[in-house]
Residue, then its C-alpha position, 0 to 999 in steps of 0.5 A: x541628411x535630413x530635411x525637416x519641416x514643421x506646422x504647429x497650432x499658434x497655441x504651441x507659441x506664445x504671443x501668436x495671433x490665430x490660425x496657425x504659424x510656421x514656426x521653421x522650415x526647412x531643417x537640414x541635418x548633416x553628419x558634422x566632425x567638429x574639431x575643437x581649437x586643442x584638436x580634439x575632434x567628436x561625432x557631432x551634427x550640424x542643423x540648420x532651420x529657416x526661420x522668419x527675420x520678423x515674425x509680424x511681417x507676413x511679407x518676412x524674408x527668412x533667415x537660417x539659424x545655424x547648430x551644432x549637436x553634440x548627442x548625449x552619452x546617457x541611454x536615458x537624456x534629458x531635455x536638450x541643453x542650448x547655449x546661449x553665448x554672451x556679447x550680444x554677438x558672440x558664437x556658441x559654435x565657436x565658443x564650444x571650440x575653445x577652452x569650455x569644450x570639455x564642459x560642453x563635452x561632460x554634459x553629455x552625460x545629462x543630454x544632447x548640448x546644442x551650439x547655437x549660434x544665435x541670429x546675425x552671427x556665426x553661421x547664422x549671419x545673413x547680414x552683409x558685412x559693411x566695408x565703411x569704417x573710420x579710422x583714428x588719426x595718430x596725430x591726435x588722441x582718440x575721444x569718446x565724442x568722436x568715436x560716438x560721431x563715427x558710430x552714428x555716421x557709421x549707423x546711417x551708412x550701414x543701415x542704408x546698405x542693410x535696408x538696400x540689401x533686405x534686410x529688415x533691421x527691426x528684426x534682430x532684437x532679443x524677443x526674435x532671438x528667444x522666438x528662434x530658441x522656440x523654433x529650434x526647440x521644436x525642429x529638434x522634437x524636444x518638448x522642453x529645453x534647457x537653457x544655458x547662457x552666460x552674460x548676453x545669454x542669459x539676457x536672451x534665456x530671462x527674455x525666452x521665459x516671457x516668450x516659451x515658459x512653458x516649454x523650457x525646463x530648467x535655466x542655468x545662468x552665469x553673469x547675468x545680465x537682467x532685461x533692463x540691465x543692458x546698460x550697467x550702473x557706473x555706481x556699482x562699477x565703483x563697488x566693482x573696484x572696491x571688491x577688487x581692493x579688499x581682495x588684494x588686501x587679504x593677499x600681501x605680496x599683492x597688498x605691497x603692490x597695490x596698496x590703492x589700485x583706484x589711486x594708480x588708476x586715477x593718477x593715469x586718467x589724471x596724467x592724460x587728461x591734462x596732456x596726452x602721451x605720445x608713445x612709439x611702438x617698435x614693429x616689424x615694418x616700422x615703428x608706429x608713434x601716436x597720441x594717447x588720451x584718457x577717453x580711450x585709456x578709459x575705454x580700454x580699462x572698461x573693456x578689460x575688467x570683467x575678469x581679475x586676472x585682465x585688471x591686473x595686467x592692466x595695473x602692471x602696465x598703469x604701474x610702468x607708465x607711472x614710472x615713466x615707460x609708457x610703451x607698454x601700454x600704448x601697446x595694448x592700446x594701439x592693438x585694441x583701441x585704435x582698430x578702425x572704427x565699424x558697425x556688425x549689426x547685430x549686438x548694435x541693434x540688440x542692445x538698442x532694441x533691448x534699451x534703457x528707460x527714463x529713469x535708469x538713463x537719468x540715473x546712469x547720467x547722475x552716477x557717471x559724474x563721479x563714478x572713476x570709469x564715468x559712462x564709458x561700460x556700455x559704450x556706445x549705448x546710450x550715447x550713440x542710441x538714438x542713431x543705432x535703435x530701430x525698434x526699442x522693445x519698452x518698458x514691458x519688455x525690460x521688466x523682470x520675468x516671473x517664473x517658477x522654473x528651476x533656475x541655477x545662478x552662478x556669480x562671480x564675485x569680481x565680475x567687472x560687467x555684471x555685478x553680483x547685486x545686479x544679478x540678484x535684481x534681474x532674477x528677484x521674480x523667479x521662484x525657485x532659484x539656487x545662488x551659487x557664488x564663485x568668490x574670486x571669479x570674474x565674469x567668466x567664470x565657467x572654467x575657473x574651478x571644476x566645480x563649476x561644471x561638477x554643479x551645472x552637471x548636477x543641476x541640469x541632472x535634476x540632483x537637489x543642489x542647494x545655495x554655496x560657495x566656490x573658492x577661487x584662489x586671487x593671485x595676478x595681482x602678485x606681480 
């Protein structure tokens, strides 16, 4: 075991006041075998480092940042390789778990590849869980007003708990969250860093660009999520479904059944909406009856579409309830949307932190009236903002980075969250860039085809790779 602690000049980290600034203590390395969910296990190690929960308060409690390393299988590695799970909210340690292990595993062969799990979650939580929730009575369909009144309740409960227990909610916003990526850098010994992020983590890797341009290396990010795109633009949700279409039109097993997919969506809205569907599941203890609305029918579709193959589950179950089965859905429903209704603290205060301006609010308001998912994207934000923001990080941090740091972005072309547009916008001030479009992916597109990793790997070794296109062949809309 290693225990390791660091003093730097505030030079060495942007943004710091004078004198000096601890940027860790404490750094603990263990032997670690992580096993991955397939079994599969590898000599790794597991850090951890304390870390400040805010860097401007002297008085600051410290948190701990949890790792995992995986050691180069190259005599010769390059910069550290961090991942930056999306969400906000989710765990590096537990998604290099899943199915993008074996990219985890094949960039060895470029350098070490850290899991990290990013502050208030995973291994690196210190928040307390919150044991209020609010369930959804089964008499009555569930609304997008009451959920947005169960969260603001929830948020005045939570956060009083949380303050009680000390924590310093003005803490857990994405420029802490990328000072923390500084930190673990230097508890490494690493000069630079790369940085490889999806969606949420690539919000994080653009903000670390503002915060320690200096010390990062390259940038591979997927599904990008610009600084001032937290909340996403109902109008290109609309072009969203028009992608969607002309993909199922080029297909004609999958043209047959789904000559007009908006259509069978907005007939389901429609049927809800004006009476609301009592549907009774068959369960192991019981059978479960409950109505079903089109706010959470609407809500559900927005949480499913970030991927092809998610839509067109959707639509075969929208298809049989048209034809009078109605189950099927109220099944899925009844499993992901009637959950009670609570609050973790971390992705609700990063995404409030990270915010949304005027402009693009007023905009958002404007397309919603007549976009087919309305606003419903990025529940609860904006509507439950003023009640869960502690700290909005404004308009300088939501502006663009500028940067001339290697940069690797791929997008898929059906992403159903972050849209291939929106993407170009959020890195339109980086210099040097490499597009790659992955025609046919969705949202998460890492393992869709091996020439994902086969580029990333190229990239991240330094390898000249130019702007292209990766096939990715539609098929679930076939059935």
């Amino acid at each position: 075991m290693r225990r390791l602690a660091i003093l730097l000049p505030a030079a060495t980290l942007l943004g710091a006041c004078g004198g000096t600034e601890e940027l860790f203590r404490d750094h603990v390395v263990t032997p670690y075998a992580f096993v991955s969910a397939a079994g599969d296990t590898v000599q790794a190690e597991r850090g951890q480092l304390a870390v400040p929960e805010r860097r401007d308060d002297a008085d600051s409690r410290w948190i701990t940042l949890t790792y995992v390393r995986f050691p180069a299988t190259t005599p010769t590695p390059g910069a550290p390789i961090v991942y930056l799970a999306g969400g906000p909210g989710g765990s590096g340690i537990q998604t290099a778990r899943g199915r993008r292990f074996p990219l985890f595993m094949a960039l060895r062969s470029v350098s070490d590849v850290i899991a990290l799990d990013q502050r208030g979650t995973g291994e690196s939580n210190q928040i307390p869980e919150c044991t209020e929730r609010r369930p959804i009575p089964d008499d009555q369909p569930a609304s997008k007003a009451a959920a947005v009144e169960a969260i603001r309740e929830l948020s005045r409960i939570c956060y009083g708990q949380w303050r009680e227990a000390g924590v310093d909610l003005a803490g857990y916003t994405t420029t802490e969250n990328a000072r923390d990526l500084d930190a673990v850098r230097a508890a490494l010994g690493a000069e630079k860093v790369n940085l490889w992020g999806i969606s949420y983590g690539t919000h994080l890797a653009l903000a670390a660009l503002k915060v320690m341009e200096p010390r990062i290396d390259r940038l591979v990010l997927a599904s990008v999520e610009g600084l001032d795109q937290t909340v996403k633009l109902p109008a290109r949700t609309d072009r969203y479904f028009e992608r969607i279409q002309q993909a199922i039109d080029r297909d004609p097993a999958s043209k047959a059944l789904y000559p007009d997919a908006v259509g069978l969506i907005r007939r389901v809205f429609a049927r809800l909406d004006s009476a609301p569907v009592r549907v009774t599941i068959p369960g192991e203890g019981g059978s479960t009856s409950f109505l079903m609305g089109g706010d959470e029918v609407r809500l559900f579709t927005a949480g499913v579409i970030s991927d092809p193959d998610n839509l067109a589950t959707l639509l075969r179950l929208f298809r049989s309830a048209l034809d009078g089965d109605w189950t099927q859905l109220g099944g899925f429903e009844h499993r992901f949307m009637r959950r009670p209704i609570q609050i973790s603290g971390m992705p609700e205060l990063i995404d409030a932190s990270s915010g949304i301006d005027a402009a693009r609010r007023a905009l958002v308001e404007e397309q919603a009236r007549t976009s087919l998912l309305g606003d419903v994207l990025n529940f609860p934000i904006p509507h439950a903002l003023p009640d869960l923001a502690v700290v909005d990080l404004g308009d300088d941090f939501r502006s663009p980075p500028v940067s001339g740091r290697p940069t690797l972005v791929l997008s898929g072309t059906l992403d159903g969250r972050t849209y291939p547009e929106a993407q170009r916008e959020a890195v339109a001030k980086l210099g040097d860039v490499t597009f790659v479009t992955v025609a046919g992916a969705g949202h998460n597109l890492f393992m869709v085809s091996p020439a994902v990793g086969a580029l990333i790997q190229r990239f991240l070794a330094g390898e000249a790779v130019s702007d292209t296109t990766i096939e990715v062949e539609v098929t679930g809309f076939r059935s």
